[in-house]
N, C-alpha and C positions, 0 to 999 in steps of 0.2 A: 129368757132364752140365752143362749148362749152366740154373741157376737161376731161376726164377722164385719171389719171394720168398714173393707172396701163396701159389703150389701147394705149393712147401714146407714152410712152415708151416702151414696148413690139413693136409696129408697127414702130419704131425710130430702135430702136436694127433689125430686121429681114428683113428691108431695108440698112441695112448697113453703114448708114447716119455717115459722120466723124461732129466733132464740127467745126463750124465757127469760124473760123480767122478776125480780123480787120485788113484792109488792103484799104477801101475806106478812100477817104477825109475825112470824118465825123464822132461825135464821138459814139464810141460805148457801151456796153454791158452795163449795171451794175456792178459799182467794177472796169472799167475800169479808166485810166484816163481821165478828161474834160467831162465825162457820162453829159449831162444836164437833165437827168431823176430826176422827179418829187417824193420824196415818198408821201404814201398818209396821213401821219404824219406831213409832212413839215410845218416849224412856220411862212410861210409864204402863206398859205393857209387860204383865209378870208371869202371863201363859196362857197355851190356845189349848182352843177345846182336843182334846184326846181320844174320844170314843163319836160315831154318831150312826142312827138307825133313822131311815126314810121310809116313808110312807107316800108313794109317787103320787102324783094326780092326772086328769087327765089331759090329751092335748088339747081338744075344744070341751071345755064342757057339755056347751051347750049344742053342739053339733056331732061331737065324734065324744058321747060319754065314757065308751069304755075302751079306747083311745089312749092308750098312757105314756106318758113319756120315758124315750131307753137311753138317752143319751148317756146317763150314767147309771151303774147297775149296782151300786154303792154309795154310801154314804162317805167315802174316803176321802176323796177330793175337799171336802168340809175340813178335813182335819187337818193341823198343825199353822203356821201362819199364812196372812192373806196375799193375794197376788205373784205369789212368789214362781207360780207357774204360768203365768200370762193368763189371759181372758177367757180359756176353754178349761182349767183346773177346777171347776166349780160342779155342784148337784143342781142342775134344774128341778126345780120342785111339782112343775106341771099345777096346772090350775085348783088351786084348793088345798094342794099337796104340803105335807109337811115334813119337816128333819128335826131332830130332838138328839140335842149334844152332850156331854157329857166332862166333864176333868178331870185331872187328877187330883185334886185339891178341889172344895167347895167356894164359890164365890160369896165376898163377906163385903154389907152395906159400909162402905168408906165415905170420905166428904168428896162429896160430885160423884162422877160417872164411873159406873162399876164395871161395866163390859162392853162391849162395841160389837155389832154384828157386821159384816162386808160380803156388799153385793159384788155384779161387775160392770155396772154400767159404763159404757165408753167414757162417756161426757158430761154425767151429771143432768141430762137432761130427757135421756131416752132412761126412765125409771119404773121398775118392776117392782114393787113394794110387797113388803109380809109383814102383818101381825107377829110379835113377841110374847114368848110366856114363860115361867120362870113356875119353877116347881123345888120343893124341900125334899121329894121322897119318889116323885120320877111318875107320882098318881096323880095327884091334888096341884092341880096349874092355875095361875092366876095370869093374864091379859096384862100388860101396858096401856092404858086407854089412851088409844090413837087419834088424832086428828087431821080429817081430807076435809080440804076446804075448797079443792077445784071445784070449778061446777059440773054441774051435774047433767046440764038442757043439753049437753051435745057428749056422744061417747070418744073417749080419746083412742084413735086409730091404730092400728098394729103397730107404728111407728111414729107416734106422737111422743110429744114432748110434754114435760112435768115441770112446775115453778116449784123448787123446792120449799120456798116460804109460808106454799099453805102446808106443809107436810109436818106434823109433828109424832114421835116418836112411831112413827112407820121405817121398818130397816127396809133399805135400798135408798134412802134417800140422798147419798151422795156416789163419786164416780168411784169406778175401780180401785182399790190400793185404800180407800178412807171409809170407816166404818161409822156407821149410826150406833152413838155412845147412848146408854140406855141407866139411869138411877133408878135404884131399889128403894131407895128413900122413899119414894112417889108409890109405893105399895106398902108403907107401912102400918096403913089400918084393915091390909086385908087379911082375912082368914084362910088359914090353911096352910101356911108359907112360914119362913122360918129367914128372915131377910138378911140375916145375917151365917146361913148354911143355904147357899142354894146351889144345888147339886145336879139342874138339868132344865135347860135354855132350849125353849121350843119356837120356829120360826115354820109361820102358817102362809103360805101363798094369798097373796089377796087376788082374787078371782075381780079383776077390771070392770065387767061389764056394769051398764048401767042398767040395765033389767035389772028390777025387782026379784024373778024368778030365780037369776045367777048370781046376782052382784051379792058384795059383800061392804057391811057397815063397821063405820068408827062407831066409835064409843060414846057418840052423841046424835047417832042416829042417821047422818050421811052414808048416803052411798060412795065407794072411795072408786076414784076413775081414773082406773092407770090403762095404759096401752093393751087392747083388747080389740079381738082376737088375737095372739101372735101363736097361729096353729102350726107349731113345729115341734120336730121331734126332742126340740131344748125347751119348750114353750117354761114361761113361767118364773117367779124369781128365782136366782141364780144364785145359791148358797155356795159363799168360800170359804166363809172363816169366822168364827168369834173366840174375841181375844175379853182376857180376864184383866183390869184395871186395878192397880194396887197402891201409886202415888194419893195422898190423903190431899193433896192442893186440886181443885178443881180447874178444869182447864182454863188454861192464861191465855187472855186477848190483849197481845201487845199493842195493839192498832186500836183499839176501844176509847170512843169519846170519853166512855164513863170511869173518873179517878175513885169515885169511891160510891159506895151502893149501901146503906146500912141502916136498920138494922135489916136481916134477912136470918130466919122471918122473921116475918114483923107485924107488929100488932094491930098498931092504928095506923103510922103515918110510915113513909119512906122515903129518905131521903138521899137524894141522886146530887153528887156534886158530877162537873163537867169541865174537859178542858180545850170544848170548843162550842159554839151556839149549831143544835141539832135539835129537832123536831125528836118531843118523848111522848109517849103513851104508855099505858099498861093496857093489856088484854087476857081472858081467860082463853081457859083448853079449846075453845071453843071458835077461838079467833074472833070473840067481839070486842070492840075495845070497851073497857068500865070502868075508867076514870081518865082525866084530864090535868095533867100537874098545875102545880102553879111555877112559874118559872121567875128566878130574881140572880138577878148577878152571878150566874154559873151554875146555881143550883136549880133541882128541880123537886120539887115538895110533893109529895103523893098520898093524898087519905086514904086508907084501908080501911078505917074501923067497921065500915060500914057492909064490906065485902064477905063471903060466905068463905071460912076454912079452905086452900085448897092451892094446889096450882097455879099460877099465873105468870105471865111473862112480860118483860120490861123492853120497848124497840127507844132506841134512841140512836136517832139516825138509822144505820146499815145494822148495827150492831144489837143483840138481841141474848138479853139476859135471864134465867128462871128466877121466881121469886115464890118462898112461900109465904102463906098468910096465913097466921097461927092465932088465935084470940085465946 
């Protein structure tokens, strides 16, 4: 939905809501260490989307089905760079709802992150979250397999808060003005896509609730629980912008214990030198941890051989690294 700062705050305060903590795998907030949040300034941003067509959803699904959301009657507001018109320049997508962007230019697999979507959350913590899809020919779409690690036993309120560190590759994940950067790399064994022509970025509202009957799943079978109901005529994630990524350096963490990471990928072992004593793990898409370094004089040693093909993420300390594992 679309923000009004004074009602969110006032309704944040009189719900009693404490600030989120980092405490998942993954990394989190703005300002935090390893953030791989996008600003919408970044000099390595070579152009935003140009065309987009929505598919609205509705305000309550599950109460006011055919209920749709008007706040915007266009997909235009999506178009050209992010935040550039304050907190209300956005398409709310209404529950379920979807927008499917378009460039002037196709988006091509570079080293690290190839395009950043932008929500509008105030603060990083009131978060509206949507599924990503990426398609070659604007038919045949393919998913980012997402991971919500929140729990699930209690439903998060019209005006609850989100820890970003269970959040992976869901956009909304950070505040206003900084985009959830998204690698093509991470799709490169799927069919139908073309990872190096991709010519139409689709952004799906994740419908909050924890019903069964409403709610919507990650990519590993979790139900994802973001702020539900929020029954208004903005309801929903709040599409402003996605920008196309073209610098081949993967984004720089000048604040990072970690001086060196290598090999990545990697085949059996990995090895993590340091240049300060911080607590390391690896964990999968999944957020479980599966393995345990060995640690010696700055460095931190990591078996893979044993690990399946695939994704995996590196936390040491604050800071929070991708890694793949290639056999």
């Amino acid at each position: 939905m679309s923000k009004s700062f004074f009602i969110i705050s006032l309704a944040l305060l009189l719900a009693g809501i404490s600030r989120a903590h980092g405490q998942g795998p993954f990394c989190g907030v703005v300002g935090t260490e390893g953030c791989t949040a996008v600003s919408n300034n970044d000099p390595r941003i070579i152009g935003w989307a140009t065309g987009c067509t929505v598919e609205f959803g509705p305000i309550n699904i599950q109460n006011y089905p055919d209920s749709i959301v008007t706040f915007a009657r266009t997909g235009d507001s999506a178009l050209g760079p992010a935040w550039t018109n304050g907190v209300y320049h956005v398409v709310p997508l209404g529950d379920g709802g979807r927008a499917t962007v378009t460039f002037d230019e196709p988006i091509h697999n570079v080293d690290g992150y190839d395009f950043a979507v932008y929500e509008n959350s105030n603060d990083g913590l009131f978060l509206e979250l949507a599924f990503v899809e990426v398609s070659s020919d604007g038919e045949h779409f393919v998913r980012f397999p997402a991971t919500s690690l929140t729990q699930t036993e209690t439903q998060v309120g019209t005006f609850g808060q989100l820890d970003a560190t269970n959040l992976n590759n869901l956009a909304g994940k950070y505040k206003g003005g900084y985009g959830t950067p998204f690698d093509l790399n991470e799709l490169r064994d799927s069919a139908g896509i073309d990872i190096n022509n991709i010519t139409h970025v689709r952004v799906v509202d994740v419908v909050g609730s924890i019903d069964p009957a409403y709610g919507t799943y990650d990519a590993y079978g979790h139900l994802v629980n973001d702020p539900y109901p929020t029954p208004f005529y903005s309801c929903g994630f709040d599409l402003d912008a996605v920008c196309v990524l073209g610098d081949p350096n993967a984004i720089r963490e000048a604040n990072s214990p970690i001086v060196e990471l290598f090999p990545n990928p990697a085949t059996d072992k990995i090895m993590v030198r340091l240049k300060k004593p911080v607590s390391v793990a690896l964990f999968d898409c999944t957020g479980r941890q599966v393995t345990q370094p060995r640690m010696a004089e700055g460095v931190a040693e990591i078996e893979v051989s044993m690990l399946p093909n695939g994704i995996y993420f590196l936390r040491a300390g604050e800071n929070c690294r991708k890694v793949v594992v290639r056999h």
